[in-house]
Backbone as numpy.savetxt, mean C-alpha at the origin, in Angstrom:
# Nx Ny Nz CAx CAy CAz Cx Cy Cz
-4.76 16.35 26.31 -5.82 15.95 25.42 -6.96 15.36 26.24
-8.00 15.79 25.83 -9.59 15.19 26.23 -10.30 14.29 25.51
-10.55 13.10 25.94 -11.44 12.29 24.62 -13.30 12.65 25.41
-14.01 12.53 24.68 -15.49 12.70 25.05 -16.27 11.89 23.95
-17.38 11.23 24.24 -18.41 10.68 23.29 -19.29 11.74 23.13
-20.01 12.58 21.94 -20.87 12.95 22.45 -21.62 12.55 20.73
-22.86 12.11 21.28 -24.03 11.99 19.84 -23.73 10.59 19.36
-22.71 10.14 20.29 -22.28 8.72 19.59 -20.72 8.75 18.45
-20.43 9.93 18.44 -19.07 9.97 17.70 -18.01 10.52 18.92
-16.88 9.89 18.62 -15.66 10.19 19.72 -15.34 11.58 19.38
-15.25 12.65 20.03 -14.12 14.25 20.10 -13.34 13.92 20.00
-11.86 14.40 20.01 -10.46 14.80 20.60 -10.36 16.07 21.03
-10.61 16.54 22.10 -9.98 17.91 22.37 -8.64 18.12 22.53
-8.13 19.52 22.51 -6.53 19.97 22.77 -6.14 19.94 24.28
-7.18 20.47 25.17 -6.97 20.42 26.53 -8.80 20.01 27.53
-7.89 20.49 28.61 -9.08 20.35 29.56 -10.70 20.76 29.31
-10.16 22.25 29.49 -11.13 22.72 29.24 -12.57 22.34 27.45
-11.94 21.63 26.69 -12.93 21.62 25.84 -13.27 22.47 24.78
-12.18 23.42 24.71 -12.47 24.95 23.86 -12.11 24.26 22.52
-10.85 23.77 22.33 -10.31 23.48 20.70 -10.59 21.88 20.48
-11.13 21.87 19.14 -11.35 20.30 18.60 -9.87 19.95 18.15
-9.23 19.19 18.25 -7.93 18.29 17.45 -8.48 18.13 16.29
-9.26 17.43 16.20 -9.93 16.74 14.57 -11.80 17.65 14.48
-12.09 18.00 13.31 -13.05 18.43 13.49 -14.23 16.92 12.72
-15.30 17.59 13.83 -15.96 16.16 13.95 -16.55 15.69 12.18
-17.27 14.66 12.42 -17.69 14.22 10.68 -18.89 14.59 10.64
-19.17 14.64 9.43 -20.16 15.16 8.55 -21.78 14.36 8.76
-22.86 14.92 8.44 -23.92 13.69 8.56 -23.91 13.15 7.84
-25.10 12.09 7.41 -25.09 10.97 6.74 -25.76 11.73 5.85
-26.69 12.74 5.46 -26.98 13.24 4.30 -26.05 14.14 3.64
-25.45 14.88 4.69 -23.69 15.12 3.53 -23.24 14.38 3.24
-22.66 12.87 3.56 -22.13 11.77 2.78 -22.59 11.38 1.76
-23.65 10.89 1.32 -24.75 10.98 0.69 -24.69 11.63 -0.03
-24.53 13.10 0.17 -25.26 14.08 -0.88 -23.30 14.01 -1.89
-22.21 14.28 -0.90 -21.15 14.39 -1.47 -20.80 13.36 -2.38
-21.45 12.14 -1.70 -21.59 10.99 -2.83 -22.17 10.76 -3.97
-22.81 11.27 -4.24 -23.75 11.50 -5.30 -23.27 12.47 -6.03
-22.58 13.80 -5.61 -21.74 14.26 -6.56 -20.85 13.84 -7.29
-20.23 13.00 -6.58 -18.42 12.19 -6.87 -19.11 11.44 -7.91
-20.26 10.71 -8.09 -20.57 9.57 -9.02 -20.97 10.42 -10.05
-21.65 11.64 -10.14 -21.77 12.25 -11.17 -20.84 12.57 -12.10
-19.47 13.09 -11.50 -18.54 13.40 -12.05 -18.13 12.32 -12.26
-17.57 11.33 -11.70 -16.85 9.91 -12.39 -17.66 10.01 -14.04
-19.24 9.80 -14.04 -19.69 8.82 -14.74 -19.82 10.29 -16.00
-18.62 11.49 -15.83 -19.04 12.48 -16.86 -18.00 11.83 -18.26
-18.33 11.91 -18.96 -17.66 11.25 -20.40 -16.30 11.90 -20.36
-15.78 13.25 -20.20 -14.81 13.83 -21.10 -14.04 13.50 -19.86
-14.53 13.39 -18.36 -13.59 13.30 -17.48 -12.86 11.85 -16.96
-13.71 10.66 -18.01 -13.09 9.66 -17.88 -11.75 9.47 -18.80
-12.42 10.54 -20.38 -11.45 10.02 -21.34 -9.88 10.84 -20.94
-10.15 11.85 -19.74 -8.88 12.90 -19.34 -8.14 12.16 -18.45
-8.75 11.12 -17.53 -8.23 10.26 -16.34 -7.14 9.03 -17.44
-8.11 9.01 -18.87 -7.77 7.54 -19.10 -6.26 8.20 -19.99
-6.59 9.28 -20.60 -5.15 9.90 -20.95 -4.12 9.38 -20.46
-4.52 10.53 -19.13 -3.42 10.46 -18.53 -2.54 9.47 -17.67
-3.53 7.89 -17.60 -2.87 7.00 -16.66 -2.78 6.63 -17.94
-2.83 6.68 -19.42 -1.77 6.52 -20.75 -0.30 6.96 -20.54
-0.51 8.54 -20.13 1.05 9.37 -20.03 1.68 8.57 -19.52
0.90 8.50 -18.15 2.16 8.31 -16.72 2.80 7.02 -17.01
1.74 5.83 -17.84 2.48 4.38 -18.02 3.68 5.16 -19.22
3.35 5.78 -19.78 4.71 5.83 -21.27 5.96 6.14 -20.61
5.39 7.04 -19.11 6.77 7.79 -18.64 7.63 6.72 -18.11
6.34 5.72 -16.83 7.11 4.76 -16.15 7.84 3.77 -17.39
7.52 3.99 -18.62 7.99 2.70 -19.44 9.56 2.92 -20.29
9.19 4.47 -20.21 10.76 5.12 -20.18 11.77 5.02 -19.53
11.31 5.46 -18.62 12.10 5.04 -16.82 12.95 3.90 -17.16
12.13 2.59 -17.14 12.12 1.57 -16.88 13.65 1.33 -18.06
13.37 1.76 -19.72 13.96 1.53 -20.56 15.20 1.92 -20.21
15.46 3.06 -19.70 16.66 4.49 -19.04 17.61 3.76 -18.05
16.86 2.86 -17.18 17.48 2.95 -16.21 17.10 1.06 -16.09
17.43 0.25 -16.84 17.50 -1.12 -17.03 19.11 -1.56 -16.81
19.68 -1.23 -17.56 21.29 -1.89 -17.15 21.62 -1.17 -15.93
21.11 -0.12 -15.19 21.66 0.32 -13.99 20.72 -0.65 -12.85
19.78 -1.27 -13.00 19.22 -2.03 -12.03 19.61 -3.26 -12.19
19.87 -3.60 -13.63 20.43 -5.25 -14.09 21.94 -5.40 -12.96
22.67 -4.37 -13.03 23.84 -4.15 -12.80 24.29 -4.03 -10.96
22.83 -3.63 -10.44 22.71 -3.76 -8.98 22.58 -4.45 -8.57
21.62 -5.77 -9.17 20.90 -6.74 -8.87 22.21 -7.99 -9.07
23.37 -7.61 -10.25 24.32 -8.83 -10.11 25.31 -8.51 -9.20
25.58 -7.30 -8.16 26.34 -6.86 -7.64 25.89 -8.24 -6.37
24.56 -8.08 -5.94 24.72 -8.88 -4.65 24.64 -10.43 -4.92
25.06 -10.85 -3.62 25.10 -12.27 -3.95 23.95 -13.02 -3.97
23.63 -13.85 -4.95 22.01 -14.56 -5.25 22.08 -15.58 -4.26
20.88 -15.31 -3.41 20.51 -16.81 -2.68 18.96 -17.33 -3.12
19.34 -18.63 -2.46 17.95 -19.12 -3.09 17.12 -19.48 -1.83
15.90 -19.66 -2.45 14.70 -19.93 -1.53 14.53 -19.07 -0.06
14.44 -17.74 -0.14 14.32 -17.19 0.91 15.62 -17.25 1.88
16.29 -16.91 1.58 17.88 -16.66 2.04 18.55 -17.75 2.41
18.55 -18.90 2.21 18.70 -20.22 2.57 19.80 -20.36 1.43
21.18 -20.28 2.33 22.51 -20.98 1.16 22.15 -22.40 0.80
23.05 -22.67 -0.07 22.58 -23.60 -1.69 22.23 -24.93 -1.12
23.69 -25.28 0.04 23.49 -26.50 1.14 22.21 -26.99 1.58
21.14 -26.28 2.12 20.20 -25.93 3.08 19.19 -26.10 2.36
19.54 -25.48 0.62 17.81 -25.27 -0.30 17.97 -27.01 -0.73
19.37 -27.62 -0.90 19.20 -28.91 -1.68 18.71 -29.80 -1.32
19.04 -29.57 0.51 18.50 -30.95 1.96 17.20 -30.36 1.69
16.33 -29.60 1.52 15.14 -29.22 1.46 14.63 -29.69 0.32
14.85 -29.88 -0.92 14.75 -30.62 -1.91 14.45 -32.00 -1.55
15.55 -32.30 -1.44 15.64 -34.01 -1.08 14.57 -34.23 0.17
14.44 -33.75 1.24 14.14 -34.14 2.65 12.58 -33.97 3.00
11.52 -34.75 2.87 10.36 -33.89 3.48 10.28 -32.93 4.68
9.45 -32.21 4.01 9.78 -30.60 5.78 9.71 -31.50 7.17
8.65 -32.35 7.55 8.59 -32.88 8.86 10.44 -33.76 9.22
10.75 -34.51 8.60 12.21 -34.63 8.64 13.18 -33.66 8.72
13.45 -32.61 7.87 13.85 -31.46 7.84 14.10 -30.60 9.29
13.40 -30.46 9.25 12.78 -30.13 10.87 13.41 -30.56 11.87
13.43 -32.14 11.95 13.61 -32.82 12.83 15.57 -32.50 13.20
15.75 -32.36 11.26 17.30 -32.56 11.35 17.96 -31.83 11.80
17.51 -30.21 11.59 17.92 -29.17 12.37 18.12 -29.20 13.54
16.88 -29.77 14.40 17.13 -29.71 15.85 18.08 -31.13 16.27
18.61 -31.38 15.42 19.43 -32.55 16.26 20.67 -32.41 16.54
């Protein structure tokens, strides 16, 4: 691989010689621009918001199905493992943390 600056944007070539681009380079700033100005047209078209808004309707009904389907099989995973508290800290450890300000805490560990 070859890296080169040229125009102020980085290349990647495949080899030495310079023949094949890896990535083909970017676009100008009036194609950005211009492609931009398309994209906002279409966002701001009426029928294609109410088709977007559909359908992130569908997809929530599906995930809400899901969710309904498959509730006692996650309830049921979730009591399989053993519950710890406060960031994996057995029960001992969360209670001295309770009771103990952290700078003490601290201290007690390392002693």
């Amino acid at each position: 691989m070859d890296f080169g600056m040229m125009d102020g944007v980085m290349h990647i070539w495949s080899n030495e010689t310079r023949e094949e681009l890896v990535f083909a380079p970017p676009g100008s700033a009036y194609e950005f621009f211009g492609d931009m100005h398309r994209m906002l047209k279409i966002i701001a078209m009426g029928p294609v918001k109410t088709l977007c808004h559909h359908r992130l309707e569908l997809l929530e009904q599906k995930f809400n199905l899901h969710c309904m389907l498959n509730a006692d099989k996650e309830f049921l995973a979730q009591k399989v493992r053993r519950q710890r508290k406060a960031y994996g800290l057995p029960s001992h450890e969360f209670n001295v943390m309770q009771c103990v300000p952290l700078s003490r805490y601290k201290s007690m560990s390392l002693a």
